[in-house]
C-alpha positions as CSV (number, residue, x, y, z in Angstrom):
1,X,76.6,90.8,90.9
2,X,73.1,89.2,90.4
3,X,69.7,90.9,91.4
4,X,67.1,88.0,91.1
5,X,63.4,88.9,92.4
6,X,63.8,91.6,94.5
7,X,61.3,93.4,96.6
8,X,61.5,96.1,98.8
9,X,59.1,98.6,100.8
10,X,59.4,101.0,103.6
11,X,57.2,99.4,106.1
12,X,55.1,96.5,106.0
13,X,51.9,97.6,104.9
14,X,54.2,100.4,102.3
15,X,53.2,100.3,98.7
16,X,56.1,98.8,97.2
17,X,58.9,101.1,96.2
18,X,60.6,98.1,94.1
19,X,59.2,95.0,92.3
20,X,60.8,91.9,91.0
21,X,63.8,93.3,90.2
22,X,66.1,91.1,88.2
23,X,69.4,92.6,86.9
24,X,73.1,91.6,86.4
25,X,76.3,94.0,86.4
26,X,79.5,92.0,86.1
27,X,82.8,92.9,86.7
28,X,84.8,95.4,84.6
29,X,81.0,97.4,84.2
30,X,79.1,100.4,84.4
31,X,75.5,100.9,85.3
32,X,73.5,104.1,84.7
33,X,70.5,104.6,87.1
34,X,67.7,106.5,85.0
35,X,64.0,107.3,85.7
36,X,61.8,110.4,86.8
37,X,61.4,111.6,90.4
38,X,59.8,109.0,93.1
39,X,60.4,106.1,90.8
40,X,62.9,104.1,93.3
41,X,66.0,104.9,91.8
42,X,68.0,106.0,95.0
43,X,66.2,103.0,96.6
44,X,67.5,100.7,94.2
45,X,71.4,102.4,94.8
46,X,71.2,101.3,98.5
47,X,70.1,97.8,97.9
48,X,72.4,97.5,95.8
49,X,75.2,98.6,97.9
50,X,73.9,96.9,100.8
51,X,72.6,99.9,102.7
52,X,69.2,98.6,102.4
53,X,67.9,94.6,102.8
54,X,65.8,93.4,100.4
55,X,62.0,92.0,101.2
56,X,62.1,89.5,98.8
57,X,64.3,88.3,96.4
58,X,68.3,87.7,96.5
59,X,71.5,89.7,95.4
60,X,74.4,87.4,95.1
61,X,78.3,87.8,94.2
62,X,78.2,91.7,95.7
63,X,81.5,92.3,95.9
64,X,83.6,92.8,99.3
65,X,84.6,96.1,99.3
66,X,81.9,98.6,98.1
67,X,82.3,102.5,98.0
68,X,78.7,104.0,98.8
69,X,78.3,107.7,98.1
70,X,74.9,109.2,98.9
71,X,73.0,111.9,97.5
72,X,73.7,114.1,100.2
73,X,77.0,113.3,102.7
74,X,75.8,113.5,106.2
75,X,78.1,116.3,107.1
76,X,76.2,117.5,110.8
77,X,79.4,115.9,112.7
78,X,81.9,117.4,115.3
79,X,84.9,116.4,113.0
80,X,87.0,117.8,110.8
81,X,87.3,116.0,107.0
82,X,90.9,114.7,108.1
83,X,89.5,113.6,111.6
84,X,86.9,111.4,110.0
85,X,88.4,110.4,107.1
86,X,91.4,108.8,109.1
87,X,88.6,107.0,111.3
88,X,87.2,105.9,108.2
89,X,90.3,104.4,107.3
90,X,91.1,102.7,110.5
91,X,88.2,100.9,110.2
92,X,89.6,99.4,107.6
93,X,92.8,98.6,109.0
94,X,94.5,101.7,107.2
95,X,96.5,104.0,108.1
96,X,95.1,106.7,105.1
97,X,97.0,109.7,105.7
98,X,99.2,109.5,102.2
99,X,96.0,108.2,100.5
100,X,93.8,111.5,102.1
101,X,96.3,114.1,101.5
102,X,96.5,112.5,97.9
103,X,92.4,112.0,96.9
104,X,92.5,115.7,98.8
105,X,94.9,117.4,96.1
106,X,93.1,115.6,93.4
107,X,89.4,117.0,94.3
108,X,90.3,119.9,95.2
109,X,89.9,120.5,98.4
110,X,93.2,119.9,100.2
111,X,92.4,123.6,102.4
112,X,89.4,122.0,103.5
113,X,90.9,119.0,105.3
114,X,91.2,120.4,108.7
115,X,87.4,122.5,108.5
116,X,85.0,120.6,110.3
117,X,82.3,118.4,108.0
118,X,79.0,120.6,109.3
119,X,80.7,124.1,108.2
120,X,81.6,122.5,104.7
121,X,79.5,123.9,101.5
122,X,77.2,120.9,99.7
123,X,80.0,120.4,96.8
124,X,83.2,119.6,99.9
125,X,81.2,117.7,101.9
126,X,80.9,115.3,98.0
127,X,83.9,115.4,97.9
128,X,84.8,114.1,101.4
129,X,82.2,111.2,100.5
130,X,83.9,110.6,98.0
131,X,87.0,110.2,99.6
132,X,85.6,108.3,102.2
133,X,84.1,105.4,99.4
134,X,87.6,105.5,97.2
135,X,90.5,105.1,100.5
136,X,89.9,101.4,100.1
137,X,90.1,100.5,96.0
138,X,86.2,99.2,95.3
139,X,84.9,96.8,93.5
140,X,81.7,97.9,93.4
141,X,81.4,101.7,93.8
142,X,77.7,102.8,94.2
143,X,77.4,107.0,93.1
144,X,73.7,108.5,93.9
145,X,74.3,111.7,91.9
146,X,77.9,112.2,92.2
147,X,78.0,115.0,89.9
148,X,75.5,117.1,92.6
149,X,77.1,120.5,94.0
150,X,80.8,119.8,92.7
151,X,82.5,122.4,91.2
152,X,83.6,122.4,87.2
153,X,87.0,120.9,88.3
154,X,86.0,118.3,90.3
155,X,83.1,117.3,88.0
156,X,86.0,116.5,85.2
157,X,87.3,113.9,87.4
158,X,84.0,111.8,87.8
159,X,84.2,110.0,84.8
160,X,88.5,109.2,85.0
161,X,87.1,107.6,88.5
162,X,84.9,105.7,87.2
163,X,87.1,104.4,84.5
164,X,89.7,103.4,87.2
165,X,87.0,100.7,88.9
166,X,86.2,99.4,86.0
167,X,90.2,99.1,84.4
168,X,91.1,97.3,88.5
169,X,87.3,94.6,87.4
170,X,85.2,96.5,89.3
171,X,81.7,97.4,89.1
172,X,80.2,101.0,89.0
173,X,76.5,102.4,89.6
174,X,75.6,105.4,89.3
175,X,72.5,107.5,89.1
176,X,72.5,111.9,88.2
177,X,70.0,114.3,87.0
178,X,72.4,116.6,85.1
179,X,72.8,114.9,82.1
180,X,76.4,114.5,83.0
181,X,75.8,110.5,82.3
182,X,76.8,111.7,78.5
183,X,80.4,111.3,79.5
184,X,79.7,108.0,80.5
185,X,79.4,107.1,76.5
186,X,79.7,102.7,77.2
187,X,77.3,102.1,80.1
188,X,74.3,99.8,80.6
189,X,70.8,101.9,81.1
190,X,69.3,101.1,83.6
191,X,65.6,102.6,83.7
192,X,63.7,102.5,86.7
193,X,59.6,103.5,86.5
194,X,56.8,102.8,88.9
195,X,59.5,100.5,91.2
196,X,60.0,97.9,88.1
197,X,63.6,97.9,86.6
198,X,64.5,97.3,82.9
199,X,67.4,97.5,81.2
200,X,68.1,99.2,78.0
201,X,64.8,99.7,77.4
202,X,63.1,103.2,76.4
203,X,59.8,104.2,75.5
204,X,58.7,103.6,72.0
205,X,58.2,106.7,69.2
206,X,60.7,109.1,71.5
207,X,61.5,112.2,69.6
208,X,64.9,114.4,70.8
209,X,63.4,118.1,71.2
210,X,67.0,120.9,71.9
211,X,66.1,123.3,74.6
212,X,68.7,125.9,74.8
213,X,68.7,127.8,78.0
214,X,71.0,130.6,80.0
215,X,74.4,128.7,81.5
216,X,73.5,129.8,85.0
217,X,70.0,127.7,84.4
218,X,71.1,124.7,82.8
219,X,70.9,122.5,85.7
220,X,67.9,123.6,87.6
221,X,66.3,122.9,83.6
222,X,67.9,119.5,83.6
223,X,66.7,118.4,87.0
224,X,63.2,119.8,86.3
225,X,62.7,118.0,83.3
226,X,64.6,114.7,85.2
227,X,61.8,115.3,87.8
228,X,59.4,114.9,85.3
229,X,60.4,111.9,83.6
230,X,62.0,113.1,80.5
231,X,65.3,111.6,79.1
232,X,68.3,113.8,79.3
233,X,70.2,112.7,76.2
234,X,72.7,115.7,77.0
235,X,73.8,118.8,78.1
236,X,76.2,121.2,75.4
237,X,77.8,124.5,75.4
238,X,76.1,126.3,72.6
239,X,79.4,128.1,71.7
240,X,81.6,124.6,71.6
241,X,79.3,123.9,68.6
242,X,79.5,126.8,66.5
């Protein structure tokens, strides 16, 4: 997939929340998303994956099938997961009830199916989304901080998804504020500041400062320092090293 020029803005007198982005993720790939608060990365996620149309500028050889998982699954429905999960699929001309019950088991939430979306917690409702972007195999699979209310379990099984695109050729993009990216050891960097996009770069002179905080406030740390344009380089258990 091929990014050449692209604008976009939120209205037509909007300041522009992205500028000449040029970019390429091929098949077989992973993309990291990385940049402080405000900068246009979950913009960029939705162009990508076709949720939002460009200004200017063209995106070419986006693949046919793309999973989209947003930020925050839109969960104020009348349906239960298994209810909108199986209309999800016949969209697609699936039946999905083996491939549901399956995906269910895996994520841990199989006693959640038959609970209506808008009485799920933050973490199931995820998981239903992700669901939802994996019945039909991907090739391109767009995450906007996947790793975002999940439980421990269900957080190991991020990166064995990802890895499954990539080993069928497809593409992966993925954006997170937890540091979790670290498990993700082999994927471009993508760093998004002031709506331009560069890849693989970082600013020069950087030094790596350890900030070692309680367990229970680890993430709020990471996000807070995310928000403020720092690097997350990773996040450690300070017993796993002793």
């Amino acid at each position: 997939m091929l990014l050449q020029d692209v604008w976009f803005r939120y209205g037509r007198k909007a300041p522009w929340t992205l500028r000449g982005v040029d970019l390429h993720l091929p098949p077989g790939e992973v993309a990291v998303v990385e940049g402080p608060n405000g900068a246009g990365k979950s913009t960029l996620l939705q162009v990508v994956a076709g949720i939002l149309r460009p200004d200017c500028g063209t995106i070419s050889d986006r693949p046919a099938v793309v999973g989209w998982v947003p930020e925050r699954f839109p969960a104020d429905q009348p349906f239960t997961a298994r209810t909108h999960l199986r209309h999800m699929a016949a969209i697609r001309g699936l039946d999905g009830t083996a491939d549901i019950e399956r995906w269910a088991r895996r994520l841990h939430f199989a006693n959640f199916l038959d609970v209506r979306l808008s009485r799920l917690s933050k973490g199931s409702a995820q998981k239903v989304g992700l669901v939802q972007a994996l019945l039909t195999p991907p090739g391109l699979l767009v995450l906007d901080e996947p790793w975002e209310g999940l439980d421990a379990q269900t957080r190991e099984q991020v990166p064995g998804i990802v890895a499954e695109v990539v080993e069928r050729g497809g593409s992966v993009l993925v954006s997170d504020h937890l540091g979790e990216v670290a498990r993700l050891p082999h994927a471009r960097r993508w760093h998004v500041r002031d709506g331009e996009v560069a890849e693989g770069e970082r600013p020069a002179g950087r030094q790596v400062i350890e900030v070692a905080v309680a367990s229970a406030d680890a993430p709020a740390a990471v996000a807070r320092l995310r928000a403020e344009g720092f690097d997350i380089v990773g996040v450690r258990d300070e017993a796993a090293t002793r």
